[in-house]
C-alpha positions in Angstrom: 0.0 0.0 0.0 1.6 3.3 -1.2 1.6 6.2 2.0 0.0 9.2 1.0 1.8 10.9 3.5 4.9 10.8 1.8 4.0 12.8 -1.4 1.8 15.5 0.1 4.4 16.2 2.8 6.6 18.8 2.3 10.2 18.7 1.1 12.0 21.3 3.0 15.2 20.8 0.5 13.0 21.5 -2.8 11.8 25.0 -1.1 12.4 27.5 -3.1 15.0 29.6 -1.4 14.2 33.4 -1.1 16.7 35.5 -3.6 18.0 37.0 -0.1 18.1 33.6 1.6 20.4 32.3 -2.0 22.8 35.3 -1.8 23.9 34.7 2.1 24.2 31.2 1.2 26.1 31.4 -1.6 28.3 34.6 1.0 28.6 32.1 3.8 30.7 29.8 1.0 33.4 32.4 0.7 35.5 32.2 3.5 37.4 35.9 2.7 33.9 37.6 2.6 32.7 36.8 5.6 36.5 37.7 7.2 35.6 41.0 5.4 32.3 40.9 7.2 33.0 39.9 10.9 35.8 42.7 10.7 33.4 45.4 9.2 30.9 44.6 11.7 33.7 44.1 14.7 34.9 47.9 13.2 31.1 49.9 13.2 30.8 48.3 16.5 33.8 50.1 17.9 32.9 52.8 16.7 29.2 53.1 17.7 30.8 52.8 21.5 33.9 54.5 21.6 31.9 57.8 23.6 30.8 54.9 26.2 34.4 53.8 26.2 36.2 56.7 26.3 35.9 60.6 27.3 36.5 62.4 24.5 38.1 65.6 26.1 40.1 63.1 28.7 41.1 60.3 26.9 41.2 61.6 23.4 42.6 65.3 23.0 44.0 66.2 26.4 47.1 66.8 26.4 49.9 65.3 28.6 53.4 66.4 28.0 55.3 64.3 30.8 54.1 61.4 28.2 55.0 62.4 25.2 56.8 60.1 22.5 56.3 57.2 24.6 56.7 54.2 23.1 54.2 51.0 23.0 53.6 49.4 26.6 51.6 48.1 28.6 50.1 51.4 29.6 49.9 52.6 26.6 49.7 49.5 23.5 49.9 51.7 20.7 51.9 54.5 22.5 52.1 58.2 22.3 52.2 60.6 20.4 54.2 64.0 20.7 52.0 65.6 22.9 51.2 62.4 24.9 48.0 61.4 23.7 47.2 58.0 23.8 47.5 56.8 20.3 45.2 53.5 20.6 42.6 55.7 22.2 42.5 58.2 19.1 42.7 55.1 16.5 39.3 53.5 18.2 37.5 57.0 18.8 39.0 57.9 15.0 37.0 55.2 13.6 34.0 57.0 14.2 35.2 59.5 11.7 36.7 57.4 9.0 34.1 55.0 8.8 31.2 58.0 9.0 33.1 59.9 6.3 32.7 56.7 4.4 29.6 55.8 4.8 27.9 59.0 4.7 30.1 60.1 1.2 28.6 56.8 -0.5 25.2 57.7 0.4 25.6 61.0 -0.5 26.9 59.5 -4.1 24.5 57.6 -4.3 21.6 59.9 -3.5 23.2 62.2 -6.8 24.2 58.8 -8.5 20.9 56.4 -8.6 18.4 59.3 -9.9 20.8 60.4 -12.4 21.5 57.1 -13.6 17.7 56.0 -13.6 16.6 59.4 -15.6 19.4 58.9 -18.1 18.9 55.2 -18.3 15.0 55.0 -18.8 14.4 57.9 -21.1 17.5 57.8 -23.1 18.0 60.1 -26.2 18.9 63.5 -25.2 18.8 63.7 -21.7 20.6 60.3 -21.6 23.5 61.7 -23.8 23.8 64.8 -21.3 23.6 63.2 -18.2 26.2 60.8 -19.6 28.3 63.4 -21.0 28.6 65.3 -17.8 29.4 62.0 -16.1 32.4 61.4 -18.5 33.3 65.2 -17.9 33.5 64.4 -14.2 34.8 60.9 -14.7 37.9 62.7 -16.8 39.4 63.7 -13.8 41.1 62.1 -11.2 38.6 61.6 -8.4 41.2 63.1 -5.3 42.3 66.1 -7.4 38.3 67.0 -7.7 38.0 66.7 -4.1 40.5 68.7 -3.7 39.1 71.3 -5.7 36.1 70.7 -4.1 37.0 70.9 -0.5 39.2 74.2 -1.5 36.2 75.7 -2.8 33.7 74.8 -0.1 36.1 75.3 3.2 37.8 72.8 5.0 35.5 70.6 8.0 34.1 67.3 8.3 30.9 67.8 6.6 32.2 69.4 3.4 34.9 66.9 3.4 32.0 64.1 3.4 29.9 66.7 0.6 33.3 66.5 -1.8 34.0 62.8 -1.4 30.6 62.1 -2.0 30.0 64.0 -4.7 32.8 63.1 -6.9 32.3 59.2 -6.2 28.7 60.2 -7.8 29.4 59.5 -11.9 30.4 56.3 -11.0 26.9 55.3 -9.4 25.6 57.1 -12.0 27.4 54.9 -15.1 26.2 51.6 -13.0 22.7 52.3 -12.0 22.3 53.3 -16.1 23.8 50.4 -16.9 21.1 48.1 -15.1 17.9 50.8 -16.1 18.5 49.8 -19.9 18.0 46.3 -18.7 15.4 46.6 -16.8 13.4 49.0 -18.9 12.2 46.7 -21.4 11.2 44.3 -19.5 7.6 42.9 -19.5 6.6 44.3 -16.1 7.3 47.7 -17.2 5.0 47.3 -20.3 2.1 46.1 -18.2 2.8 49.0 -16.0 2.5 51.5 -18.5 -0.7 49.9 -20.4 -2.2 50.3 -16.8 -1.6 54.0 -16.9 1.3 54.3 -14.3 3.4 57.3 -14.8 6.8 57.2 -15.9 8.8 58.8 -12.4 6.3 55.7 -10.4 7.4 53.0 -12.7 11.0 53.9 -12.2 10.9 54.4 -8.7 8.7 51.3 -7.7 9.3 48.9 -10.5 12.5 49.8 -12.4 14.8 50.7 -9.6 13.8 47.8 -7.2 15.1 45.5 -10.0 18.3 47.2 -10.7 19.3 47.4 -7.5 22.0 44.6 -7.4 25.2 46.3 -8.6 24.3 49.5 -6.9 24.8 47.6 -3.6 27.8 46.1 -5.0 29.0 48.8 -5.9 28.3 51.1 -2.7 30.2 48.6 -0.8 33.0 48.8 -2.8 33.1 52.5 -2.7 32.7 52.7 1.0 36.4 51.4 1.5 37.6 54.0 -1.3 36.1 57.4 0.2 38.0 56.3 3.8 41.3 56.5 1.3 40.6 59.0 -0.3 39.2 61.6 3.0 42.3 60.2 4.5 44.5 61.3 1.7 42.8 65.0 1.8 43.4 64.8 6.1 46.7 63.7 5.5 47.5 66.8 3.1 45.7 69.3 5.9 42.4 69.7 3.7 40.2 67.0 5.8 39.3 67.3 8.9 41.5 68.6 11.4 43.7 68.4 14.6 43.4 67.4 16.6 40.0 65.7 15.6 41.5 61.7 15.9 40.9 61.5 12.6 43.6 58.3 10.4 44.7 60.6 7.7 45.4 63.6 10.5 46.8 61.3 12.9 49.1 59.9 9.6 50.3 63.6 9.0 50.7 64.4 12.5 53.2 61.8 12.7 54.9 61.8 9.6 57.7 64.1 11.2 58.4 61.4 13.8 58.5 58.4 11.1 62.2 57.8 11.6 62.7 57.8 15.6 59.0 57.1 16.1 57.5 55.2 13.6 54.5 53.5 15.7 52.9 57.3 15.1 52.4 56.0 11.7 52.2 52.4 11.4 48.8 52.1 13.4 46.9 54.6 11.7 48.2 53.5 8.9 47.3 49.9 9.8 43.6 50.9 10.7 43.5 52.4 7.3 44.8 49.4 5.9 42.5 46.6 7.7 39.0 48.8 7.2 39.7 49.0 3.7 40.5 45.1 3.1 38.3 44.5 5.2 35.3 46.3 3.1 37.1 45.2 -0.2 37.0 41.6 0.5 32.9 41.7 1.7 32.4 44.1 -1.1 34.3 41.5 -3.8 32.6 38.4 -2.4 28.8 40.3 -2.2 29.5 40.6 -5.7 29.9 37.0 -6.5 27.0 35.7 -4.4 24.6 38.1 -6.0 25.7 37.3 -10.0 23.3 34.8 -11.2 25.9 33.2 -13.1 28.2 32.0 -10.3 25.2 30.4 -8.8 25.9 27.3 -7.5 
């Protein structure tokens, strides 16, 4: 006698997986992503409670000359620098900066980027071939040296370094996110859309966009790790933010005098620089494999 049972009960293995559900399986598989990951995460989380940590004004500015130039111990792991500030204490309250330059430049990018690219990717024709045209304008010159220009022009401070970061990273989001409109555009949804009556701005906001949204993400992650360079590069050069605002790129330039006799002033900034940026690279790089469709496995 055949059991019913056996065919009407469910097969939790032939589920169909969520596309969510099939990208962090196919994330899990890559070993350096999720390194990437756990030291992303283990990095925002320092920096979301460094001010329960540490006193700002105590442990982070104040100055203590009887301490100066010390070098790493158990007192101080990282050292001090040459007004005797502990150096490990600026790195983890600096991380609040970095990383919030980063992240807030991307978003920034991509809130110039993503409509841009969705306007010039839909319509096409004319306003395509200006949009793209002042992209490649843009895109012509060296991303730091526009900064620069931008952050020149605009004053030097934290916000209008995130403004300058962010909006030169923008032609970049731009090219992608008009890359994945002209594929998404003629697809079968969108017709039925429009015979419905939907206007244009709705159908790319809440049909278009929603489906395009894979290499943006992608792509913002990648980015994130590159604006930390490159506001580090402009703090470093004295148009970022400034001292004594624990800032990497600062901290960097404030020690660059000291390299030769003192060379932990640099080597851990540098090294925070270092491991956020791998760190984002490698999550960024293996996001980008778990959400192409033809890696799937």
């Amino acid at each position: 006698m055949i059991d019913k049972t056996q065919n009407t009960a469910p097969n939790k293995k032939n589920k169909r997986r969520s596309i969510s559900a099939e990208v962090w399986r196919r994330l899990r598989k890559n070993k350096g992503a999720m390194i990437g990951l756990v030291i992303a995460v283990l990095l925002i989380l320092m920096a979301l409670t460094a001010p329960l940590l540490l006193d700002y004004k105590k442990d982070v500015i104040n100055q203590n000359i009887s301490e100066r130039l010390q070098s790493p111990s158990l007192a101080h792991p990282f050292g001090t620098d040459d007004t005797g500030r502990d150096i490990m204490n600026r790195i983890i309250y600096g991380s609040r900066y970095s990383l919030s330059v980063g992240f807030i430049a991307v978003t920034v990018s991509l809130l110039i980027g993503v409509p841009l690219g969705s306007i010039a990717g839909f319509y096409g024709g004319k306003i395509d071939n200006f949009i793209m045209r002042l992209a490649d304008v843009f895109l012509s010159i060296p991303t730091f040296l526009l900064a620069l220009v931008v952050v020149a022009a605009i004053g030097q401070s934290t916000f209008n370094l995130m403004l300058a970061v962010g909006v030169t990273s923008a032609p970049s989001f731009i090219r992608v996110t008009r890359a994945s409109v002209l594929t998404a555009r003629n697809q079968d949804y969108v017709e039925a859309a429009r015979a419905i009556g939907v206007g244009d701005l709705k159908i790319i906001f809440r049909h278009v966009l929603p489906n395009s949204l894979s290499p943006i993400i992608v792509q913002a992650t990648m980015r994130v790790g590159s604006a930390i360079i490159t506001a580090s590069t402009l703090s470093f050069l004295g148009m970022g933010v400034s001292p004594p605002t624990p800032e990497w790129g600062a901290m960097l330039s404030g020690g660059r005098k000291f390299i030769r006799d003192y060379s932990y002033m640099t080597l851990f900034p540098g090294m925070a620089i270092m491991i956020t940026v791998l760190a984002l690279n490698m999550f960024g790089d293996g996001l980008r494999d778990a959400i192409d469709p033809r890696l799937k496995r």
